[in-house]
VEXDREN-2710 file (C-alpha; in Angstrom, 1 decimal):
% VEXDREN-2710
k/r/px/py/pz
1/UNK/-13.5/10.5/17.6
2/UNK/-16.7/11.4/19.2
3/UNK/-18.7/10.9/15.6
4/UNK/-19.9/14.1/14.8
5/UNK/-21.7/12.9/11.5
6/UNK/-19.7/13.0/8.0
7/UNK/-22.6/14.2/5.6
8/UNK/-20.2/14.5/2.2
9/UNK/-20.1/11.0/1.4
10/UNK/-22.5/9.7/-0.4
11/UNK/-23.4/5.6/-0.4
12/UNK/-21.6/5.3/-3.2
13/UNK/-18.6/6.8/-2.1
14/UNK/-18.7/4.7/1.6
15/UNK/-18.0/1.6/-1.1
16/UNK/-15.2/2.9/-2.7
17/UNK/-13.7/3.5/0.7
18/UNK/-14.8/0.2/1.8
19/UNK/-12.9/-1.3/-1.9
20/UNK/-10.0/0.9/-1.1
21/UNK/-9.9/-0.5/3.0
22/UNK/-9.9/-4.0/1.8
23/UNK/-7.1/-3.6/-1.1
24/UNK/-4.9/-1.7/1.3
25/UNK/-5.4/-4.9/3.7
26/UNK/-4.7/-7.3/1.7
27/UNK/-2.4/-5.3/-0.8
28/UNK/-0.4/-2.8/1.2
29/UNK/-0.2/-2.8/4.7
30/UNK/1.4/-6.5/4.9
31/UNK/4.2/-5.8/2.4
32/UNK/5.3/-1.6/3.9
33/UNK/7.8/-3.6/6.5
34/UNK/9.4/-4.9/3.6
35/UNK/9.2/-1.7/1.2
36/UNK/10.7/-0.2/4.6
37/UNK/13.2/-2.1/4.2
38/UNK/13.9/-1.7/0.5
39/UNK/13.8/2.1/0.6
40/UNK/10.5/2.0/-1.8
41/UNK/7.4/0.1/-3.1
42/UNK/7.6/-2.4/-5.3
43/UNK/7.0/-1.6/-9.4
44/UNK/4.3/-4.6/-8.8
45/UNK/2.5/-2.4/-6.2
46/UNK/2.1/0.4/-8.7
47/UNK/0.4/-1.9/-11.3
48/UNK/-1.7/-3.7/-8.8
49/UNK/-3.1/-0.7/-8.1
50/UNK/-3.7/0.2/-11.5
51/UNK/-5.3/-2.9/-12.6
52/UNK/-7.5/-2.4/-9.6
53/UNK/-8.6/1.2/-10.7
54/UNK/-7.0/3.0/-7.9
55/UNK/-4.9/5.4/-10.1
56/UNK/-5.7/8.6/-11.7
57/UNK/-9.2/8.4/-10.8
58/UNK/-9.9/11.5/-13.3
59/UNK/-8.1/10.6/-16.2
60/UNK/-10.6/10.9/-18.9
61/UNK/-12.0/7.5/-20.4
62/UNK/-10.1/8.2/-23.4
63/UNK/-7.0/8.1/-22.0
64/UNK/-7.9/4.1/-20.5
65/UNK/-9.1/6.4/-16.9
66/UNK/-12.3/6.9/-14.8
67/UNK/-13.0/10.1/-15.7
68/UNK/-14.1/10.8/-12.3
69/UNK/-13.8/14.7/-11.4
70/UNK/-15.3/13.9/-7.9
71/UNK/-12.3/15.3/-5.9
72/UNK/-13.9/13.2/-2.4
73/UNK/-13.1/9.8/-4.2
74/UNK/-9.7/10.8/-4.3
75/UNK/-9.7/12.3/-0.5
76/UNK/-11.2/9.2/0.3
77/UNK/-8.7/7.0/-1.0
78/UNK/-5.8/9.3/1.0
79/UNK/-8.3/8.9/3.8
80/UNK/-7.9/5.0/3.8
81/UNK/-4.0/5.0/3.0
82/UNK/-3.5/7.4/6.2
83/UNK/-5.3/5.3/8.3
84/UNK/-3.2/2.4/7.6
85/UNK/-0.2/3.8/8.9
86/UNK/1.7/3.4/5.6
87/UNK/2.9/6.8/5.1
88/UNK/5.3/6.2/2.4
89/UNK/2.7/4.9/0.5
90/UNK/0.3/7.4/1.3
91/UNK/2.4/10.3/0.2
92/UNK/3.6/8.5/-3.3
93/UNK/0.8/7.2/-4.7
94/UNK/-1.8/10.4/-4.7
95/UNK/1.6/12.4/-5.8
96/UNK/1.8/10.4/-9.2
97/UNK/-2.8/10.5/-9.2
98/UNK/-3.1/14.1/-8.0
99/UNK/0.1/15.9/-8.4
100/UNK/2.0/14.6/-11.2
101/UNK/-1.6/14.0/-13.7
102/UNK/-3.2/17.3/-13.1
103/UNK/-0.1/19.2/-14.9
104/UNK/-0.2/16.5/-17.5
105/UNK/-3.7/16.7/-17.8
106/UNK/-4.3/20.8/-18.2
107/UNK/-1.5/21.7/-19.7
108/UNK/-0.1/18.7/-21.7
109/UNK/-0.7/18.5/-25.6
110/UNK/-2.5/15.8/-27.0
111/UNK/0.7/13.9/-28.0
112/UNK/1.7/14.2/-24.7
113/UNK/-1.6/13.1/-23.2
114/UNK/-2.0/9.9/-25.5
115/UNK/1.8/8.6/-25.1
116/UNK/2.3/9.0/-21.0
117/UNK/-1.6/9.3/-19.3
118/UNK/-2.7/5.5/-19.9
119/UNK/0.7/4.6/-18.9
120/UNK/0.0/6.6/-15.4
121/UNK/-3.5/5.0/-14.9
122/UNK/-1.9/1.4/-16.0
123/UNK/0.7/1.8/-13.0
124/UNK/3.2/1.1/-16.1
125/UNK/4.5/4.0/-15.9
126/UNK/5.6/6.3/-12.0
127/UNK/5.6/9.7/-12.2
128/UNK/7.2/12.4/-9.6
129/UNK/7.4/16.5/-10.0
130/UNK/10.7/17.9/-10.0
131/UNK/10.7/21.7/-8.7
132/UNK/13.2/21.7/-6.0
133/UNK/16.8/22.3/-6.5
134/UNK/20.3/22.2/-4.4
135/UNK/19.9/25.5/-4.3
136/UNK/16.8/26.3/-4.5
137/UNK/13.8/24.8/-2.3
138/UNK/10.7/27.4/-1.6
139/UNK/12.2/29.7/-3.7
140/UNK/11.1/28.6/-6.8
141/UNK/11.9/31.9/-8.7
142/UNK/15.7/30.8/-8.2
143/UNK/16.1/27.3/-9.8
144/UNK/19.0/27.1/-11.8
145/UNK/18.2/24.1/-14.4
146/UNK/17.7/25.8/-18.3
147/UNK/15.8/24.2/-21.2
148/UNK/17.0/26.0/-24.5
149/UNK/15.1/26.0/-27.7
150/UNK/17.2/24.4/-30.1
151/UNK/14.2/24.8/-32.8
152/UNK/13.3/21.1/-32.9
153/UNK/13.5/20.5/-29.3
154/UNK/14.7/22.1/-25.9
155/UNK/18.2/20.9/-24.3
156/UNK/17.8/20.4/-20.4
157/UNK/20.1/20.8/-17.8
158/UNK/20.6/20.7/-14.1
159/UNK/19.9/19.0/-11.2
160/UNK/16.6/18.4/-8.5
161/UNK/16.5/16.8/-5.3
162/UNK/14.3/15.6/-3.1
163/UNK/12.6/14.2/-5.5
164/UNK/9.5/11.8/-4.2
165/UNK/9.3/9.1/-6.2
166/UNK/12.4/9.9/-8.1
167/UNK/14.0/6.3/-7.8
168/UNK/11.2/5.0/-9.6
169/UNK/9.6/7.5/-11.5
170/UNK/9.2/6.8/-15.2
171/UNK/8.4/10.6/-16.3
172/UNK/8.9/13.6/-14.4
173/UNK/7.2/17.4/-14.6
174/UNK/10.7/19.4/-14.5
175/UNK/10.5/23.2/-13.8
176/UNK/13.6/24.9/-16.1
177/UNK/14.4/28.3/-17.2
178/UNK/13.9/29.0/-20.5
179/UNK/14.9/32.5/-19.9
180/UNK/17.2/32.7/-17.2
181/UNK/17.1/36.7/-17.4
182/UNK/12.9/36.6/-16.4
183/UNK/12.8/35.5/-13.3
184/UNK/9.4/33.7/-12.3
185/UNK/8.3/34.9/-16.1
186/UNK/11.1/32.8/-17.4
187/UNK/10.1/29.1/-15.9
188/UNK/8.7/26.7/-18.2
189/UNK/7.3/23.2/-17.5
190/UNK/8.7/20.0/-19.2
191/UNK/7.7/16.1/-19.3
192/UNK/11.2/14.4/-19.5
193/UNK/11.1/10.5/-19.2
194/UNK/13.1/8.0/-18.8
195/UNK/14.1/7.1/-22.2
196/UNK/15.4/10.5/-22.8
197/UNK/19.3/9.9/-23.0
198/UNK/21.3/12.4/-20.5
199/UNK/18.6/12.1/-17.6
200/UNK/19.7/10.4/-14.5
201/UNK/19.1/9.4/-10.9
202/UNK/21.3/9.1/-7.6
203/UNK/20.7/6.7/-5.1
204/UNK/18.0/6.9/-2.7
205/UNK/18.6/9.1/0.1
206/UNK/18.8/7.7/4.0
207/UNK/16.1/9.6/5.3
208/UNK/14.9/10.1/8.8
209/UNK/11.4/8.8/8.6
210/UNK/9.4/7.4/5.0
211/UNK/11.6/4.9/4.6
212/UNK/9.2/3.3/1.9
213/UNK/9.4/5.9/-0.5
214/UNK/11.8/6.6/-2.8
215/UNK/13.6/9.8/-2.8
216/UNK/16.3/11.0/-4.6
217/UNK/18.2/13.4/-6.6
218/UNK/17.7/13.5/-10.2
219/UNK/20.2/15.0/-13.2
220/UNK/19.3/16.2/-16.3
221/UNK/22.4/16.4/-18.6
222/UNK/21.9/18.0/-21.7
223/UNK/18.7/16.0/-22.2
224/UNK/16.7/16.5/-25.5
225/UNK/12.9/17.0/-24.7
226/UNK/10.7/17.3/-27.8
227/UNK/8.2/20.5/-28.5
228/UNK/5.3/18.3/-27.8
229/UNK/6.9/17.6/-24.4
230/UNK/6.4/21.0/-22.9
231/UNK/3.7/22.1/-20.7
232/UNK/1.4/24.9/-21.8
233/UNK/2.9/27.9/-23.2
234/UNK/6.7/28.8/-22.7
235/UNK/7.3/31.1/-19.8
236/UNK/4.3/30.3/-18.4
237/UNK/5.2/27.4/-15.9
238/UNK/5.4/29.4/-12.3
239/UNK/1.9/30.6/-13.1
240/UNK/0.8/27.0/-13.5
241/UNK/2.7/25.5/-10.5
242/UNK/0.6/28.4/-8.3
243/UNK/-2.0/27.4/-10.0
244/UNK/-1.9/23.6/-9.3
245/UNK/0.2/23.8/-5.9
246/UNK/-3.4/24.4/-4.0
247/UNK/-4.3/20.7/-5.0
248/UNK/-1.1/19.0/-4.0
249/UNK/-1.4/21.1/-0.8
250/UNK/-4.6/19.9/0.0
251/UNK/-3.0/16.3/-0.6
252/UNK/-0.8/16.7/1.6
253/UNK/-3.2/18.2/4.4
254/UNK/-5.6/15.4/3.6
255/UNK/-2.9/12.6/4.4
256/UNK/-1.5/14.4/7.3
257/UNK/-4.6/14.7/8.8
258/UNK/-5.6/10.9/8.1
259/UNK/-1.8/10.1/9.2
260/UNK/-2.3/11.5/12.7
261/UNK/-6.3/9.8/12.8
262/UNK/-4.6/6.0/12.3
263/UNK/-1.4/7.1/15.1
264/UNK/-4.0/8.4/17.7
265/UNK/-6.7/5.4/16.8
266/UNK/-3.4/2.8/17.5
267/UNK/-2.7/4.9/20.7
268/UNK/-6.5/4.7/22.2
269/UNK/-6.2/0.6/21.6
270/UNK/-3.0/0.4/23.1
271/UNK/-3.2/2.5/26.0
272/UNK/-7.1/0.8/27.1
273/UNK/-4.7/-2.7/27.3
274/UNK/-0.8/-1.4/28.5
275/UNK/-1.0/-2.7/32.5
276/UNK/0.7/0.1/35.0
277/UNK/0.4/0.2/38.9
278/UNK/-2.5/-2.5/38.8
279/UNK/-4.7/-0.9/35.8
280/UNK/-4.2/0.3/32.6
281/UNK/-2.3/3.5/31.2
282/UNK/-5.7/4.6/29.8
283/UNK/-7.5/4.7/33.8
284/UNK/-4.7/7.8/35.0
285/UNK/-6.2/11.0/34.4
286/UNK/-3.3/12.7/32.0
287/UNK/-4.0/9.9/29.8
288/UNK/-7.9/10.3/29.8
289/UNK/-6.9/14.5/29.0
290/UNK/-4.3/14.2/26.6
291/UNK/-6.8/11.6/24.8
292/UNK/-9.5/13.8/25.3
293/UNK/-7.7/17.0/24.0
294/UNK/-6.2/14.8/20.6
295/UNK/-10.0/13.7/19.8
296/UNK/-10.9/17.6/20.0
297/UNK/-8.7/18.4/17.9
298/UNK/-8.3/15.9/15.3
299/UNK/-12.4/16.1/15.2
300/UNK/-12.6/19.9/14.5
301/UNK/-9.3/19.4/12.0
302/UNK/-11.7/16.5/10.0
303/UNK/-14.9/18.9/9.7
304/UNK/-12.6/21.8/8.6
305/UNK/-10.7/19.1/5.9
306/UNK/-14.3/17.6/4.7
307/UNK/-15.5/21.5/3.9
308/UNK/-11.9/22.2/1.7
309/UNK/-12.8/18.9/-0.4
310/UNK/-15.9/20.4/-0.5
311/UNK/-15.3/23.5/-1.7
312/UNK/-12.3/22.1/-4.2
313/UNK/-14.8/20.1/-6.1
314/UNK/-16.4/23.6/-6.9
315/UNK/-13.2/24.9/-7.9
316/UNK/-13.3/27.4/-5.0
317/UNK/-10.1/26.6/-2.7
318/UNK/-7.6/29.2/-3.4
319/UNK/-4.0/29.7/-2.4
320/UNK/-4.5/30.9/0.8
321/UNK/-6.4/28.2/1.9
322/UNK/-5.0/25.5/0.9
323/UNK/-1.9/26.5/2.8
324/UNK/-3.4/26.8/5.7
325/UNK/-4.6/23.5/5.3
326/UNK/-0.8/22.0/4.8
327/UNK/0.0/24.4/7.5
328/UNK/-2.9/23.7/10.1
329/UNK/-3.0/19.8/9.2
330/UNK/0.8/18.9/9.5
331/UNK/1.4/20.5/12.7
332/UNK/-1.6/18.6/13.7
333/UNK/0.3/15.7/13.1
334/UNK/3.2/16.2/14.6
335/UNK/1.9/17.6/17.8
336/UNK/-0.6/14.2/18.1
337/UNK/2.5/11.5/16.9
338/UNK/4.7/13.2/19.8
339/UNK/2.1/13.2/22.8
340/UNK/1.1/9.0/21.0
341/UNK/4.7/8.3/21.7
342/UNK/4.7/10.0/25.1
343/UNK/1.7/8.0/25.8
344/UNK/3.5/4.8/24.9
345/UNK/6.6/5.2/26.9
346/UNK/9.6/3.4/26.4
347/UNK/7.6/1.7/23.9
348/UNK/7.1/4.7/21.6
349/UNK/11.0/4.8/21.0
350/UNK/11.1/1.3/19.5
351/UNK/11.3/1.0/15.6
352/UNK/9.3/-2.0/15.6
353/UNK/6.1/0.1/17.2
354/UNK/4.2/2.1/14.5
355/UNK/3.9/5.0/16.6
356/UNK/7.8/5.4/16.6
357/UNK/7.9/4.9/12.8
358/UNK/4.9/7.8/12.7
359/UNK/6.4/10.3/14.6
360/UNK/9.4/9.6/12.5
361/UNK/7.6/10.3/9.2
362/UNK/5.5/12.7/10.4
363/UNK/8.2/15.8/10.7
364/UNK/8.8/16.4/6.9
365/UNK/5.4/17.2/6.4
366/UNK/5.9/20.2/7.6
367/UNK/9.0/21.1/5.4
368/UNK/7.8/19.8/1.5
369/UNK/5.2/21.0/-0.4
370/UNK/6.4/24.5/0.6
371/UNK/7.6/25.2/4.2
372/UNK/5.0/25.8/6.9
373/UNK/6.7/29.6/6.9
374/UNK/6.1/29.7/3.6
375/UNK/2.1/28.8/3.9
376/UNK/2.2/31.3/6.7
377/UNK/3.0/33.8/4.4
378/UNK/0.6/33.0/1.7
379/UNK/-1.9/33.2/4.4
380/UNK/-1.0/36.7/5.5
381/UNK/-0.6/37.8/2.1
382/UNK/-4.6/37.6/1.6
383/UNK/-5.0/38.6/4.7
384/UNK/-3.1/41.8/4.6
385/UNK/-3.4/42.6/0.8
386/UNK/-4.1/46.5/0.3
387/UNK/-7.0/47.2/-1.7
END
């Protein structure tokens, strides 16, 4: 980039980043072939990173956490994981830190809170968030799976899929109706782990691109979840997904944007040393453009990302703009991984190059999380609201 100055980092927060750059080093980016390989990270990966304080940064001291409720700690540490290139690992492990706890966190009761939160910040236990159905993907109004009050405990059924971090996930948030005759009013929120008998998991899916991260399709047959287990108040749950869906949203900007810093970092190194016609790819002018155009972009995208984090630490990132975020941020990526492959030729088609593998994982972005139609339409709702 050209270096406009970052002026929300403080020195202390430059350390952490430079702690999190080293673990990811050493730690991360020599084993992602591998979890590649394997579909997922390893279980040992998720309690490294606990035992290294990397998880659930603001999980209160109580609880074995940080109790850090600086948001840019956490956007730093999605920073650093985009950067690498590992994007399976940099969409699974701030889903389980700033996803997964958050529900857990605001609307869990204290039962809940003491048995599954030091588990989380341990690494012990993997956590996903299971709203998406067969049936029933954006539209979250329409999800078919029930929880029924059976007076001691609610009886779950149904199925979710694409479900990141399902393989592996130890607990899981699960949006059910509890009154199927309500609509949105009728959705409740539910911690179901894996020692619940009737709860099961299907085999990772072959996915296009994010091959280490485990996704799959999870079934909850009728599954006994105790009182204690559910989130908040009953019927309540779709106002608390709104509510929390700004954060993941800005997650997921936040790594896309980071994701499409390392591709286009990669690209400038490799094209300043691929020969062609006597020089190098980077000495033709559509090269020098198309770089020049990238760094434009990607600079004006980071100053607009460090103002959200900004702004979410005060609590002041709404709906609206966090989708545009998800919205801006991951066609942002996908427009710089396609011109990085194009700028690598032949090259960029070859699994064993990183910008092949990006472009790869870069697409879904725009799909999870809500569909980039979707955000478009929150957007224009605020915009267009009648007073």
């Amino acid at each position: 980039m050209n270096g406009i100055p970052r002026t929300i980092f403080t020195e202390e927060h430059e350390m952490f980043r430079l702690s999190v750059r080293d673990y990811i080093a050493k730690e991360i980016s020599p084993k992602n072939a591998e979890w590649e390989k394997n579909k997922m990270v390893s279980r040992e990966s998720w309690s490294a990173l606990g035992n290294n304080g990397f998880l659930c940064l603001q999980a209160p001291e109580e609880f074995g956490g940080m109790g850090i409720n600086d948001f840019r700690y956490n956007a730093l540490f999605i920073e650093e994981l985009g950067l690498s290139g590992c994007s399976g690992p940099a969409i699974g492990y701030p889903l389980h830190s700033d996803i997964v706890l958050p529900y857990i966190l605001h609307y869990g009761t204290e039962a809940a809170k003491s048995k599954y939160i030091p588990s989380m910040v341990s690494g012990e236990m993997i956590s996903a968030v299971a709203m998406t159905e067969p049936g029933a993907g954006s539209d979250l109004q329409n999800i078919k799976a029930t929880a029924k009050d059976m007076g001691d405990h609610y009886l779950v059924n149904g199925s979710k899929t694409f479900i990141t971090n399902g393989y592996l996930c130890d607990l899981v948030v699960v949006a059910a109706k509890t009154d199927p005759n309500l609509g949105a009013k009728g959705i409740s929120l539910f911690i179901v782990d894996n020692k619940m008998e009737g709860f099961t998991k299907g085999v990772p899916f072959e996915k296009v691109g994010l091959h280490a991260q485990d996704t799959c399709e999870l079934f909850f047959e009728d599954v006994k979840v105790p009182k204690e287990n559910l989130l908040g108040n009953e019927g309540e749950g779709f106002k608390y997904l709104m509510t929390e869906l700004a954060q993941e949203r800005l997650v997921v900007a936040l790594a896309a944007l980071s994701l499409a810093e390392g591709t286009f970092l990669s690209t400038v190194n490799y094209v300043k040393e691929r020969p062609a016609f006597g020089k190098t790819v980077s000495d033709f002018q559509n090269t020098r453009f198309k770089i020049a155009e990238m760094s434009a972009k990607l600079e004006m995208a980071r100053i607009y990302c460090d103002q959200l984090v900004v702004l979410h630490n005060d609590k002041r990132v709404d709906s609206a703009m966090s989708s545009a975020a998800k919205y801006s941020m991951t066609e942002l990526q996908c427009e710089v991984a396609d011109e990085c492959v194009q700028l690598h030729g032949g090259y960029g088609y070859m699994w064993e190059y990183p910008v092949a593998r990006a472009y790869a994982d870069a697409r879904v972005q725009r799909i999870y999380a809500g569909t980039n139609e979707i955000m478009k339409e929150l957007i224009a709702r605020k915009i267009l609201k009648k007073d």
